[in-house]
C-alpha positions as CSV (number, residue, x, y, z in Angstrom):
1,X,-8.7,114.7,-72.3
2,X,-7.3,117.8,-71.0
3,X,-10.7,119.0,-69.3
4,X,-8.5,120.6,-66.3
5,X,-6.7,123.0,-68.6
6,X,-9.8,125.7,-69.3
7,X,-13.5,126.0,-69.2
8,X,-15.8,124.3,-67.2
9,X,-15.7,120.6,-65.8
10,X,-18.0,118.0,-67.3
11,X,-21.1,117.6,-65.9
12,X,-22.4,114.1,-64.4
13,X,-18.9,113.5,-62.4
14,X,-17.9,114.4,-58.8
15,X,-15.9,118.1,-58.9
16,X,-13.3,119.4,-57.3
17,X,-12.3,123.0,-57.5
18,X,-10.0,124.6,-54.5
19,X,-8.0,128.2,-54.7
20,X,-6.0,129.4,-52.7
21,X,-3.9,132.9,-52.6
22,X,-0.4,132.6,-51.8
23,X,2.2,134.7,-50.5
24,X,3.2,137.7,-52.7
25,X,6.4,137.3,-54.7
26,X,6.2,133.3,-54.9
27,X,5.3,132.2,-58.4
28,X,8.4,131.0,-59.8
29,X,9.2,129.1,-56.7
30,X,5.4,127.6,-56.7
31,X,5.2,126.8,-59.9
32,X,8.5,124.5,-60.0
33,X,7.3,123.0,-57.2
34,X,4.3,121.9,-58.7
35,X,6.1,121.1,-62.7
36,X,9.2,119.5,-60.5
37,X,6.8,117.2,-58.0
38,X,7.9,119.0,-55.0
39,X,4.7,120.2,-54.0
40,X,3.3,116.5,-53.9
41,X,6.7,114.7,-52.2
42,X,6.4,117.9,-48.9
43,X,2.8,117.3,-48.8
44,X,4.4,113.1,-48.0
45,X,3.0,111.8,-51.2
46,X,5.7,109.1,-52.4
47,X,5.9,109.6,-56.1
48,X,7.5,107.6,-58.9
49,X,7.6,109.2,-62.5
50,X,9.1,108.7,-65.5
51,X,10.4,112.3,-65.9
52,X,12.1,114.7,-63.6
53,X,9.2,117.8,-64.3
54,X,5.5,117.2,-65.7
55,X,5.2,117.3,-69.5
56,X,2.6,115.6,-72.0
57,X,3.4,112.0,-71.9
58,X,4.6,111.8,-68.8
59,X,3.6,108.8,-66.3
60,X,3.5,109.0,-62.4
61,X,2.2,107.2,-59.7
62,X,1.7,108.4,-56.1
63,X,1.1,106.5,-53.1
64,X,0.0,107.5,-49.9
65,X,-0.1,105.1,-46.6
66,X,2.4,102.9,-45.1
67,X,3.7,100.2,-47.2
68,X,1.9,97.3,-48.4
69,X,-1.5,99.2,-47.3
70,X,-0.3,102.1,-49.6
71,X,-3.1,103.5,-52.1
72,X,-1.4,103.4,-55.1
73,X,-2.4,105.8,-58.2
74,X,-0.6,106.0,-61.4
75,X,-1.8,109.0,-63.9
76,X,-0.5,110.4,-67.2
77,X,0.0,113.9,-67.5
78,X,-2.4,115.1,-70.3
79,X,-1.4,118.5,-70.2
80,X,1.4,120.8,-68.8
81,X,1.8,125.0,-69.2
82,X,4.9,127.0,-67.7
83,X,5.3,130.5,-68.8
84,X,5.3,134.0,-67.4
85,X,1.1,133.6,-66.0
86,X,1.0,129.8,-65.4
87,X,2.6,126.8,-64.4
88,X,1.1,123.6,-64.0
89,X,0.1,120.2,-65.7
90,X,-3.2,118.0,-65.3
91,X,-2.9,113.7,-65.5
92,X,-5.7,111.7,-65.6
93,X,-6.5,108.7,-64.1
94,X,-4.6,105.2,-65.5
95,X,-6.3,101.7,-64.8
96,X,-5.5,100.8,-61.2
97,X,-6.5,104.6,-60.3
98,X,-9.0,104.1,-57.7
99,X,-10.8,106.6,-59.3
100,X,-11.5,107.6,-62.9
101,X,-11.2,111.6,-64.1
102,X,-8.5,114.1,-64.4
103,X,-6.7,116.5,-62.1
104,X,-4.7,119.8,-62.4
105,X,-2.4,121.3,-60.0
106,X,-1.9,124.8,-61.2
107,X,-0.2,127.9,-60.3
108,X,-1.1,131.8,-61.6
109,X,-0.2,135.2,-61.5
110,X,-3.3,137.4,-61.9
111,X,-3.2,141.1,-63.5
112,X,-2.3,142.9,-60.4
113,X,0.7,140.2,-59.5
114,X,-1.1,138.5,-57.2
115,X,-0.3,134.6,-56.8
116,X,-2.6,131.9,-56.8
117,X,-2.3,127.8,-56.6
118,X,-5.5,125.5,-58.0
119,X,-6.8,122.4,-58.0
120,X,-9.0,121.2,-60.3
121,X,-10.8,118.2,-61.0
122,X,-13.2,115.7,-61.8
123,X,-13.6,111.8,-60.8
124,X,-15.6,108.9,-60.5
125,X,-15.2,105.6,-58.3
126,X,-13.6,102.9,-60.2
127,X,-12.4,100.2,-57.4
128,X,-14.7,98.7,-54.9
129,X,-12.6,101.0,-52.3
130,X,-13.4,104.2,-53.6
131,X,-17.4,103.0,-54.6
132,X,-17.1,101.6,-50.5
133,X,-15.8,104.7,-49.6
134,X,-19.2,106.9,-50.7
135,X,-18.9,110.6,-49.0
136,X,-15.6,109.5,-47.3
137,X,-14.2,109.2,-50.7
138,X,-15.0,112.8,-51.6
139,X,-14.4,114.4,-48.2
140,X,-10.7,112.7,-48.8
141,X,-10.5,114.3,-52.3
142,X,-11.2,117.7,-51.2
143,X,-9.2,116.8,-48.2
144,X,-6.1,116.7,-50.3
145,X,-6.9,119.8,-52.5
146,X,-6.8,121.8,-48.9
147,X,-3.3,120.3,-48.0
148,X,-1.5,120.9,-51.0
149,X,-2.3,124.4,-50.7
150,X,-1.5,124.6,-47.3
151,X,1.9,122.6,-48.1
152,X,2.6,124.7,-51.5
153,X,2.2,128.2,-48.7
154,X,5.0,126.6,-46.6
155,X,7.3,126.2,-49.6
156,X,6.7,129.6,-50.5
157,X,6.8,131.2,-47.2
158,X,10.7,129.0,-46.8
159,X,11.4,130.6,-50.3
């Protein structure tokens, strides 16, 4: 896969797509939050991976909810990019992902040094909760692209 990294999205799944600028000055502290899992474990997204920073290869699983109720989704990252413009990584979807598709989480620094944060993605339903879920299901999707971006302008702003 690797859809997230550049182009367009494929067409015939649900797309996400949500930018947001942040605060002048901020892209090396955004972007480790993002490579490092930060951004996801402020915005209270419990995450288990298998490596301290995103990198090809890498599995992780999030779960949000209390406990035994928790929606649990594991993804491998598929890509990853950290240099002087970008910082971020994409993971797609692993069986007992609610839904199927890929994501990015992605940080850049524009030509005139301006800082933005990314999400990307594409999805399908793949448990009966998600197909259940109908517009509820997307609503939550672009639901969580908003909060990281609000939680990613915190960390920056407490830089």
């Amino acid at each position: 896969m690797g859809a997230t990294r550049d182009g367009p999205l494929p067409e015939g799944w649900r797309r996400v797509r949500h930018r947001v600028r942040l605060p002048d000055g901020c892209f090396a502290t955004a972007g480790a939050a993002v490579l490092g899992w930060r951004l996801h474990r402020a915005a209270g997204i419990r995450i288990t991976a298998d490596a301290p920073q995103a990198a090809p290869g890498v599995t992780v699983v999030s779960r949000i909810g209390p406990g035994p109720l928790a929606l649990t989704a594991p993804c491998r990252v598929v890509w990853a990019a950290d240099d002087d413009r970008r910082a971020g990584f994409g993971y797609g979807t692993l069986p007992g992902h609610p839904a199927a598709g890929e994501e990015a989480f992605v940080v850049t620094r524009d030509a005139s040094g301006a800082v933005w944060f990314e999400v990307r993605a594409f999805s399908r339903p793949d448990s009966p909760l998600m197909r259940a879920a109908g517009p509820a299901g997307r609503a939550f999707q672009h639901g969580y692209a908003w909060w990281l971006g609000r939680t990613l302008r915190r960390l920056c702003a407490r830089r």
